[in-house]
Each structure stands twice: as structure tokens, then as C-alpha cells.
C-alpha positions as CSV (number, residue, x, y, z in Angstrom):
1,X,222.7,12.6,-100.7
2,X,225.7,14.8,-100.5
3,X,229.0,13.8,-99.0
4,X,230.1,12.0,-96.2
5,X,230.4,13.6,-92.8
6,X,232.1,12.5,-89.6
7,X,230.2,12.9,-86.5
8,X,232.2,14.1,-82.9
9,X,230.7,13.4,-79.7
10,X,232.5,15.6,-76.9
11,X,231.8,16.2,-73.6
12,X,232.9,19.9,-71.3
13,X,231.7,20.3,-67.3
14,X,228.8,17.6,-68.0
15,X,227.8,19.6,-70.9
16,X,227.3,17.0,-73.7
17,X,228.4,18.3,-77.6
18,X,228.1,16.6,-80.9
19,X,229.7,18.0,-84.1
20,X,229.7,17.1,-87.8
21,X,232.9,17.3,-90.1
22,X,232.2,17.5,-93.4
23,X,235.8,17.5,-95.0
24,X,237.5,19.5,-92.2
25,X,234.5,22.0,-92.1
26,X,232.4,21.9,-89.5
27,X,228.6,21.1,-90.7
28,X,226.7,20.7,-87.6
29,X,226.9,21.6,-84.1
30,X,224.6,20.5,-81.3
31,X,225.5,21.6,-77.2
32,X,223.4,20.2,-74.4
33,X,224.3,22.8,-71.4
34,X,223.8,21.3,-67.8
35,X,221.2,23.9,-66.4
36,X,218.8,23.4,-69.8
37,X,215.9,22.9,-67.5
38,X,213.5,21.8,-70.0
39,X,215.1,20.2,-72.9
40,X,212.8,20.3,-76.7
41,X,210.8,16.9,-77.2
42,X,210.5,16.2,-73.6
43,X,207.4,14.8,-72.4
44,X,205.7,15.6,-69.3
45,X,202.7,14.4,-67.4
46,X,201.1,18.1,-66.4
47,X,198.7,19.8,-64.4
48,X,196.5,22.8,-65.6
49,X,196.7,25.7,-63.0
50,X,195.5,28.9,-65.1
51,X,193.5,29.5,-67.8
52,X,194.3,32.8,-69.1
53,X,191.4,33.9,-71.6
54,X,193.2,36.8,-72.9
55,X,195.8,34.5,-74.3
56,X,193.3,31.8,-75.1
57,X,196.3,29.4,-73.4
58,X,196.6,27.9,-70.3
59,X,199.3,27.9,-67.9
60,X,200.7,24.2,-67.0
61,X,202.6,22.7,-64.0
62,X,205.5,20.7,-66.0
63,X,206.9,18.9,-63.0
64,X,206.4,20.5,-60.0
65,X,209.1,23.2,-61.0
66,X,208.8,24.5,-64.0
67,X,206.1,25.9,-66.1
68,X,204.3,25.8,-69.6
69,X,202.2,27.3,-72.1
70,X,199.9,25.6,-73.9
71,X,197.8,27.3,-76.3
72,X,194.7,26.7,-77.5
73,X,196.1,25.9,-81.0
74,X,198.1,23.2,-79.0
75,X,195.1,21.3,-77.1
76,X,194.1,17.9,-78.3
77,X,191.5,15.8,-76.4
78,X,190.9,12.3,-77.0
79,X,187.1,11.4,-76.6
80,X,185.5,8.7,-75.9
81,X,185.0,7.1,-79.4
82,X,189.2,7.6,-80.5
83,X,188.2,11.0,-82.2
84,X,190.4,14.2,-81.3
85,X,189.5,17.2,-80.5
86,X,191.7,20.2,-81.6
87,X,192.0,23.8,-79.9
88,X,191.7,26.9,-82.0
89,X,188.6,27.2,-82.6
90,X,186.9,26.8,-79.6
91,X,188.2,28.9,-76.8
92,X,190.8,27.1,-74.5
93,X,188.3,27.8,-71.3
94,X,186.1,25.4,-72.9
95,X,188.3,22.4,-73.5
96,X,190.3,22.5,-70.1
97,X,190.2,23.3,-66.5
98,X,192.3,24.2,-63.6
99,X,193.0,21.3,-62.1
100,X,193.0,18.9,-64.7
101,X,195.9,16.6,-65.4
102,X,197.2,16.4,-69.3
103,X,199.8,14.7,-71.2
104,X,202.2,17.4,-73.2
105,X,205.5,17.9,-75.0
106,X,207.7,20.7,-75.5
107,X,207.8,22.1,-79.1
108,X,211.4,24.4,-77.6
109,X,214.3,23.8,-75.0
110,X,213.7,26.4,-72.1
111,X,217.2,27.9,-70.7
112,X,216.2,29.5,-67.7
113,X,217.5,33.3,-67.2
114,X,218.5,36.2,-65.0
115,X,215.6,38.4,-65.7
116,X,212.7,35.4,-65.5
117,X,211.6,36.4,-62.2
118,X,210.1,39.3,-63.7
119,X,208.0,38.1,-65.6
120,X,207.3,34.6,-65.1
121,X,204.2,33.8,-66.8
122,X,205.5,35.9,-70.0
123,X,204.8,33.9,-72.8
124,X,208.6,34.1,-73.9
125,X,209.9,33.1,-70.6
126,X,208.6,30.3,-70.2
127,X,208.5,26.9,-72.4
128,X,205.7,26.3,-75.1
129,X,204.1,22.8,-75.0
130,X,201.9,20.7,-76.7
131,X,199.7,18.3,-76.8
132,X,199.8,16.9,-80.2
133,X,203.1,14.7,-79.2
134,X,205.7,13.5,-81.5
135,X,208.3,11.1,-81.6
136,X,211.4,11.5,-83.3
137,X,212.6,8.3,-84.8
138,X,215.4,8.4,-87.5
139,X,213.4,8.4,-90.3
140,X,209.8,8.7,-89.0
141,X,207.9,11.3,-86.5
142,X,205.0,9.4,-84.8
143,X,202.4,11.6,-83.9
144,X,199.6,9.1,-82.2
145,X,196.9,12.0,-82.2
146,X,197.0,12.7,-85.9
147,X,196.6,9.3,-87.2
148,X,196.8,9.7,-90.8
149,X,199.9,9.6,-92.5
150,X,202.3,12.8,-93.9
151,X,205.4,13.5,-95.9
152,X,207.8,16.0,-95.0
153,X,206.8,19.5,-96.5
154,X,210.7,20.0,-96.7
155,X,210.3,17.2,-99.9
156,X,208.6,19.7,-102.2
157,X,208.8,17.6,-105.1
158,X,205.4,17.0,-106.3
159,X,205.4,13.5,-108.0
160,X,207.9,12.1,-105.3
161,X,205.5,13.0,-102.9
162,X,202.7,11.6,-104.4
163,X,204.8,8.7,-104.7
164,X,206.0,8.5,-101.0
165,X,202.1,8.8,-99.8
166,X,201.4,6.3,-102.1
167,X,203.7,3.7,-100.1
168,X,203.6,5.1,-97.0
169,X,199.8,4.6,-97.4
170,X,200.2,1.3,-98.7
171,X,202.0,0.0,-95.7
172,X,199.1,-1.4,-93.3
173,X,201.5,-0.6,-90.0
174,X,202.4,2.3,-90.9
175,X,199.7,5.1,-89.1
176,X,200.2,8.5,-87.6
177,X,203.7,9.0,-89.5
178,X,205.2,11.9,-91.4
179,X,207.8,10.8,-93.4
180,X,210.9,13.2,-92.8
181,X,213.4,14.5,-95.4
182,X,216.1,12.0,-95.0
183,X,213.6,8.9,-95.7
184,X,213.0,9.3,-99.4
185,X,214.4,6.6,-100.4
186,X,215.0,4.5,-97.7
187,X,213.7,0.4,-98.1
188,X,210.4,0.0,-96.6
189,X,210.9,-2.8,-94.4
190,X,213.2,-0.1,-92.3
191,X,210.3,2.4,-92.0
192,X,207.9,-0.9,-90.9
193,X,210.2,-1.3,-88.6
194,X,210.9,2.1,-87.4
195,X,207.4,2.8,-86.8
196,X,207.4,-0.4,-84.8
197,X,209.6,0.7,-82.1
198,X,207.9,4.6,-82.2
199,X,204.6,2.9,-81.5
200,X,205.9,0.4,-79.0
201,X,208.1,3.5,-76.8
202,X,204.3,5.2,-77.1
203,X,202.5,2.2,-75.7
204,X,205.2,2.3,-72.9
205,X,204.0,5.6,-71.9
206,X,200.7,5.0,-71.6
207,X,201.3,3.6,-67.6
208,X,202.9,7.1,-67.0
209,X,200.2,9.3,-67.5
210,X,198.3,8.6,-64.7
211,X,197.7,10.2,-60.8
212,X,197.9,13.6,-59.5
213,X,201.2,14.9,-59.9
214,X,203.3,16.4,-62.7
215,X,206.5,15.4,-63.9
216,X,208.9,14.2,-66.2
217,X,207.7,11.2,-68.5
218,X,210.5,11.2,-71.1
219,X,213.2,13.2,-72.3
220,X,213.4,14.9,-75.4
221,X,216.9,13.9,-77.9
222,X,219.8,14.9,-76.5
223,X,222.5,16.5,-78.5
224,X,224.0,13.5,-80.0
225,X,220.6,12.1,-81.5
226,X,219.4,15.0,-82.9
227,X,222.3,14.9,-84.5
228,X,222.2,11.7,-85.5
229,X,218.7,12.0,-86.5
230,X,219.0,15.2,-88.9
231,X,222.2,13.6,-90.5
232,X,220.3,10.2,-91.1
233,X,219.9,11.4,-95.3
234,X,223.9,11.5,-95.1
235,X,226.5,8.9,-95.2
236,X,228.1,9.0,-92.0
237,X,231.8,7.6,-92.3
238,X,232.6,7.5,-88.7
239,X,231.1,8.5,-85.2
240,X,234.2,9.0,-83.0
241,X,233.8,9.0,-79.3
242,X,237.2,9.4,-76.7
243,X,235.4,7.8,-73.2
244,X,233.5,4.5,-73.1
245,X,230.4,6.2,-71.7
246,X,230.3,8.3,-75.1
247,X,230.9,4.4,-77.0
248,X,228.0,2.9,-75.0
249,X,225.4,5.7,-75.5
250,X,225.9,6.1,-79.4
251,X,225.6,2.4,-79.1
252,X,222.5,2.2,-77.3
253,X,220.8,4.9,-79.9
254,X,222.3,3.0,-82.8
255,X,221.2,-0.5,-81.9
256,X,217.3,0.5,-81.6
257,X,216.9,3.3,-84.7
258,X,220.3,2.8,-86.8
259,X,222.0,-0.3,-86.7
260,X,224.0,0.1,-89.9
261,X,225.6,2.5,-88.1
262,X,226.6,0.4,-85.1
263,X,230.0,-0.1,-87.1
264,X,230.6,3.0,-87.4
265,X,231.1,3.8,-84.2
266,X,235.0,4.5,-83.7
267,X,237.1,5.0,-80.1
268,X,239.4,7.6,-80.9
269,X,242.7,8.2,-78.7
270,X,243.9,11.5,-77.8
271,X,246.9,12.7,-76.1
272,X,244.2,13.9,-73.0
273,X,241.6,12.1,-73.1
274,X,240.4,13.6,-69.4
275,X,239.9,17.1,-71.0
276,X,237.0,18.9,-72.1
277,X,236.5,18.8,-75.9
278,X,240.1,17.0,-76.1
279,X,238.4,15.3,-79.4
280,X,237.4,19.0,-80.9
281,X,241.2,19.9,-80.2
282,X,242.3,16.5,-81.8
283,X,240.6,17.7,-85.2
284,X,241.0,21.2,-85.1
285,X,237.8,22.5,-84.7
286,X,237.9,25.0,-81.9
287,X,239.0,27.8,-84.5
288,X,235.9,27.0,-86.6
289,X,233.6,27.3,-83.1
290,X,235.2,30.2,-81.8
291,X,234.1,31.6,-84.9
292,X,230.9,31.5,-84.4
293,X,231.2,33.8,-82.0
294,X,232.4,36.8,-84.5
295,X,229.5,39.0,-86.1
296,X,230.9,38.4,-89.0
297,X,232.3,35.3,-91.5
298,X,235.0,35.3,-94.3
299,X,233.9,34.3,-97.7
300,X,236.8,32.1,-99.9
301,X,236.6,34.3,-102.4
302,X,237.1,37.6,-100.5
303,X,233.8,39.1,-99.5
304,X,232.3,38.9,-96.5
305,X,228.9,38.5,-94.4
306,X,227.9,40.8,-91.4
307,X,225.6,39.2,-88.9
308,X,223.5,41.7,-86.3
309,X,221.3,40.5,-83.9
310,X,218.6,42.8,-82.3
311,X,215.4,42.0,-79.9
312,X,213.0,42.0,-83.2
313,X,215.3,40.2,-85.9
314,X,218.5,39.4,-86.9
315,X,220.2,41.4,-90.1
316,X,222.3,39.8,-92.4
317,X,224.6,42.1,-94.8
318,X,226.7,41.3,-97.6
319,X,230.1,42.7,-98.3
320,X,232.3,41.7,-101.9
321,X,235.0,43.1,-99.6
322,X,238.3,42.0,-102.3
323,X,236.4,39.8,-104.7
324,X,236.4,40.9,-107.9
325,X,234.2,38.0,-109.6
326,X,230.9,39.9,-110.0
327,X,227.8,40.9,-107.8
328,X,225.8,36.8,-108.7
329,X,229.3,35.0,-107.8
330,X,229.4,36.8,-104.1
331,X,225.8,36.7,-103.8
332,X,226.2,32.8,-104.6
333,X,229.0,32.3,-102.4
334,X,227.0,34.4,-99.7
335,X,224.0,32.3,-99.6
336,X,225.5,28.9,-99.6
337,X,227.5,30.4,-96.4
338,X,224.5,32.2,-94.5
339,X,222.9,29.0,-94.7
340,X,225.5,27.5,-92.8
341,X,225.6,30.2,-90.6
342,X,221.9,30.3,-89.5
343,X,222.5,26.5,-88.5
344,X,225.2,26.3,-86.9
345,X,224.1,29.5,-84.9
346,X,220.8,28.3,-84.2
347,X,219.1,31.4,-85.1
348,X,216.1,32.0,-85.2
349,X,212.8,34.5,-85.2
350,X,212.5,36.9,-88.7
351,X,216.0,36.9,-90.3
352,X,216.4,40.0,-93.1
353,X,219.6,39.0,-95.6
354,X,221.1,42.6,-97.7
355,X,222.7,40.3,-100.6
356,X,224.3,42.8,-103.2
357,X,221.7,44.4,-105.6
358,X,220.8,41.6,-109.0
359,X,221.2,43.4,-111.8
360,X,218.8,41.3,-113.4
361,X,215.4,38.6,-112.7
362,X,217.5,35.5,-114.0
363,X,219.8,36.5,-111.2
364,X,217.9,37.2,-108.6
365,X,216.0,33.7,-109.5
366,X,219.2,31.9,-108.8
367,X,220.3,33.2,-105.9
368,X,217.2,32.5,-105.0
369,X,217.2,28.6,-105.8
370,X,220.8,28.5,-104.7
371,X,219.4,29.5,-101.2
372,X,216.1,27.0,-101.6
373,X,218.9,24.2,-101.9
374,X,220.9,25.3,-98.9
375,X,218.3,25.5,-96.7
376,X,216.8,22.3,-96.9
377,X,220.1,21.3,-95.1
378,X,218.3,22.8,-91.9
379,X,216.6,20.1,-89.6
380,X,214.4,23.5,-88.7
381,X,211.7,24.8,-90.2
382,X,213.0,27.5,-92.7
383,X,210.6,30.0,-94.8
384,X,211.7,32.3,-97.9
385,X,209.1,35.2,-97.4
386,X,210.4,36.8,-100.8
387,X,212.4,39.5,-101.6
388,X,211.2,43.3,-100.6
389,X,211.4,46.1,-103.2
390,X,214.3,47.1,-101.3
391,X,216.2,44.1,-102.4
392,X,216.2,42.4,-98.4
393,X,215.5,39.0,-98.8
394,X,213.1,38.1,-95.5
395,X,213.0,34.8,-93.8
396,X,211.8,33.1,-90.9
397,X,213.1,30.1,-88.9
398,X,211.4,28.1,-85.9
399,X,214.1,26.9,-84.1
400,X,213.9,23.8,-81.5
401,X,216.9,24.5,-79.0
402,X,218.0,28.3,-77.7
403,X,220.5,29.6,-80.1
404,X,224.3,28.9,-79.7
405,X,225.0,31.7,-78.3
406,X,223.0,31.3,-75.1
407,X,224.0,27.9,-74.5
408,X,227.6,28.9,-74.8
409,X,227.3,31.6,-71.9
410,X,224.9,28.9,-70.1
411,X,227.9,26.9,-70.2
412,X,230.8,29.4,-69.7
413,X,229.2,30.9,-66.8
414,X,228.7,27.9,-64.7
């Protein structure tokens, strides 16, 4: 399980933050910028205006304002007898038309941009939705259009998945469910009754996606419960708010999908309890955020790591710098650290790491299982692609929410 973490919840010009301190470090870092026009897990009733056959996607009217694209990949239709029908292999023309209202999600948060006027129907400009809609519980994803149950694929041992598919499957309420990470061993009767309250917020949907016109149905998580949802495998000591808004909204989240953690939930005075991130100041964390902001980060035993970002990827080098310990103890150090890195950066797209050249196979297989065990720390979606015969280790990471960085000068230049 790890150890215990403290969880920060921080507000800056009706920008909402939530932070986790794991023993003075900072762990996890979640901003929710005021101009984030579409926010990842929001659900929208929308109208088909284009079909674009070249993309095999259709363009979608989100709420009157902004815009989506839906793939073909992306389309499920209910028919008449409760079957679904999925895109991909029959082209999107076929399955919708302009005109035609549909009920979608969206898989990334959409920041809009300086240069979006360009381009506006740019498939990286504007938000990717879905049909196939999930619902982020604690410890459970509801997905009502795949009805058969699922276990994480970030639990990748074999026999306690078999095990956990076996009880998820033997719990007759249970349907449509993918068992997350943090859930592994969690008593049942809290996943009965977690899938309870996904299934009932579904039902209350239902009314919504009805008429004519597009618009918002439900927002996706805010900063504070993803938070609180990608920590849920930790033990959480305390949640410490300032303002009595903060106290009432962790409450509000705790009561319905974490009520052992209602307790938890601590007021926290500071000498300026009217300034932004006053609580970040009261536990010295601004240092550790400002650093985020370097291209590079200081290893504690001397080396260091160099972090580039470009249009097409983001390059990660390795440095020993003063340590003197040995090419595996930097590399070591370096992965554990990158890890972190790549989180609390929310980066994203193809990621190329230059760790220092293994001098042998037993080496090079554990740094790599030392990086495997970091990066299941990552609420995202991380894949090891391998290491190259130039020694690059390649990965790719699908993340939710636009990278730090681009919330920060969202924020900053308000």
C-alpha cells in the first residue's frame, strides 16, 4: 500500500488545486484553471453537425459552444434489443447523421488557445469524446455500454486477477465494472455498494438526454476527486482544507464514495487564510512546485535528469553529475525520480528516457522492473515500449488533463 500521504486542497483566482504530501515531498498535484472550457469526464448531451469521411469521425456540437470529435472507434449505439453497436469497423457515415442528437463524454480536458481559430476542426484543437461513458467512482469505473465486468490491466498479476474476476463475477449487482488498481483488496460489500451509487447517478441521467439542444449533462472530477480517487489504494492521514467551502465540498465527495475518510477531513489555520495557496505556503510546498517548472531535477545522490520537450516527444536524459556510486545506482535513483516527474508534469504523448549505458542484461532488467513499479503509481495509462539498440528506453503515456505546464500559464495569464 505504501505510505501515508496528506492531501492539500488550495484555492488561487477561482482556480481550484489539490496536492499530496507524502513525507514533505510532494506526490501528487492536480490544478483546475478557470477558463478549462471542457473539463475530462464531462458528459454532454450533443448534436452531430459533420461527418468527415476522411477522418472516419464526426464533428459534435458539445453545448452550443464548443466542439468535439468523435471517432468512429468511439461510437456506441444502443439497439432496440439492449445490444451495442461499436464503431471501427463500419464506417462512421453509416452509424450517424448530421443532425442527430447523442449522448458523449470527454476522454481529455480541452484548454482553449491563442492559435485555435486557425484551425478549428483540427483534430488536436479540439476535445476527443466518446460514447462508451464511464463513471469514475473510488474504487469502480461504470461503463453501462460494456456490461460485462473488467479488472484493471494496471493489476498485472495473473492469479490475483483471476481471483478478482472471480468475485467481481460472483457479485450479482455488480455489472459493467472494471475494477481499478486501488480496489484489490478492498471488502466487497464496499464495491456492492459503490456500484450502487455509479448505477443510480446513471439512472439520473437518463431524463437529461433528451430534446434538441446540446449541453452540459454532468461534469467530469474536479481536481480534488481525482485526487482523491487515484490516491484511494493509499492511506490518507489527513485532508486539510483553510475555508469552509473547501470543508463542505471534500465532505460532500467523502460522504457518498469515501466515508472513512469523512474524519479525516481537517480545518487547518493559517496566518492568511484570504490568500491564494496560503495552505501550500503553510507547508512549504511552493519551492517543490516552482520546480516543476525547471527542465531539469536534482537527484539525492548527485546526478541529475534533463527534461526537453519538443512538438513530437519529450526527451529525458540522465546525468551522474557528482555521484560516484555506479552507472545501476543513478540509473535506479533516475527512474524512481522520472516517474515522479512525468506525473506531477502531466506529460504526456511518446516520452524517450537516455538512462546511462547497463553494462550488463541483469542490469538493464532491473532498472527496468524498478521503473514497472514506479509507474503503476500513475492514475494514467503508462506503456514501456522496450529499450532501442541505442539504449533509449521509449514510452508512451495517455494523459487525461493538459499538462502542468499549460494550466500554469492558463492561470498566470488571466
Amino acid at each position: 500500500m505504501g505510505k501515508s500521504v496528506d492531501i492539500l486542497i488550495e484555492e488561487m483566482d477561482e482556480s481550484l488545486w489539490a496536492a499530496v504530501v507524502e513525507d514533505g515531498r510532494l506526490a501528487g498535484l492536480e490544478v483546475d484553471p478557470p477558463d478549462e472550457e471542457v473539463r475530462w469526464g464531462s458528459v454532454y448531451w450533443a448534436r452531430v453537425f459533420r461527418i468527415d469521411a476522411a477522418l472516419d469521425a464526426a464533428f459534435v456540437d458539445l453545448d452550443g459552444v464548443n466542439k468535439g470529435i468523435l471517432n468512429c472507434g468511439d461510437v456506441y449505439l444502443k439497439n432496440a434489443d439492449g445490444t451495442i453497436t461499436k464503431g471501427g469497423n463500419i464506417a462512421v457515415g453509416k452509424l450517424l447523421r448530421p443532425g442527430q442528437m447523442v449522448a458523449v463524454q470527454a476522454k481529455k480536458g480541452y484548454l482553449p488557445s491563442a492559435d485555435d481559430d486557425e484551425s478549428p476542426f483540427s483534430e488536436d484543437k479540439i476535445p476527443t469524446v466518446s460514447m462508451n461513458i464511464a463513471l469514475n467512482g473510488r474504487y469502480l469505473i461504470y461503463t453501462p455500454n460494456a456490461p460485462e465486468n473488467r479488472v484493471s490491466q494496471r493489476i498485472r498479476n495473473k492469479k490475483l486477477r483471476a481471483d478478482l474476476m472471480a468475485m467481481l463475477d460472483a457479485l450479482e449487482e455488480v455489472r459493467g465494472m472494471i475494477l481499478r488498481a486501488a480496489a484489490a483488496y478492498t471488502q466487497t460489500d464496499v464495491l456492492i455498494r459503490e456500484s450502487r451509487i455509479l448505477k443510480a447517478i446513471w439512472e439520473q441521467l437518463q431524463p437529461h438526454f433528451d430534446g434538441e439542444e446540446p449541453g452540459l449533462i454532468m461534469e467530469g472530477q474536479d481536481a480534488l476527486q481525482r485526487l482523491l480517487a487515484d490516491f484511494a489504494g493509499r492511506h490518507i492521514d489527513r485532508i486539510e482544507v483553510v475555508t469552509m467551502d473547501h470543508y463542505q465540498q471534500v465532505e460532500e465527495w467523502c460522504e457518498i464514495f469515501a466515508p472513512d475518510l469523512v474524519t479525516k477531513i481537517t480545518p487547518v489555520e493559517v496566518a492568511d487564510p484570504e490568500a491564494g495557496l496560503a495552505l501550500l505556503e503553510h507547508r512549504d510546498l511552493m519551492g517543490q512546485i516552482e520546480d516543476l517548472f525547471q527542465p531539469y531535477a536534482i537527484l539525492p545522490g548527485g546526478g541529475s535528469i534533463i527534461i526537453e520537450q519538443t512538438a513530437a516527444l519529450t526527451a529525458i536524459d540522465v546525468n551522474t553529475g557528482g555521484d560516484k556510486r555506479g552507472r545501476l545506482a543513478v540509473n535506479l535513483e533516475a527512474a524512481e525520480e522520472i516517474a515522479r516527474q512525468i506525473r506531477l508534469r502531466n506529460l504526456g504523448g511518446m516520452i524517450v528516457i537516455d538512462f546511462l549505458k547497463m553494462r550488463s542484461k541483469d542490469d538493464e532488467a532491473a532498472l527496468m522492473k524498478t521503473f514497472e513499479e514506479r509507474i503503476m503509481d500513475d492514475p494514467c495509462t503508462v506503456q514501456i515500449h522496450g529499450i532501442s539498440g541505442l539504449g533509449l528506453m521509449e514510452i508512451t503515456r495517455a494523459r487525461r488533463t493538459p499538462a502542468l505546464a499549460d494550466r500554469f500559464e492558463s492561470i498566470f495569464e488571466e
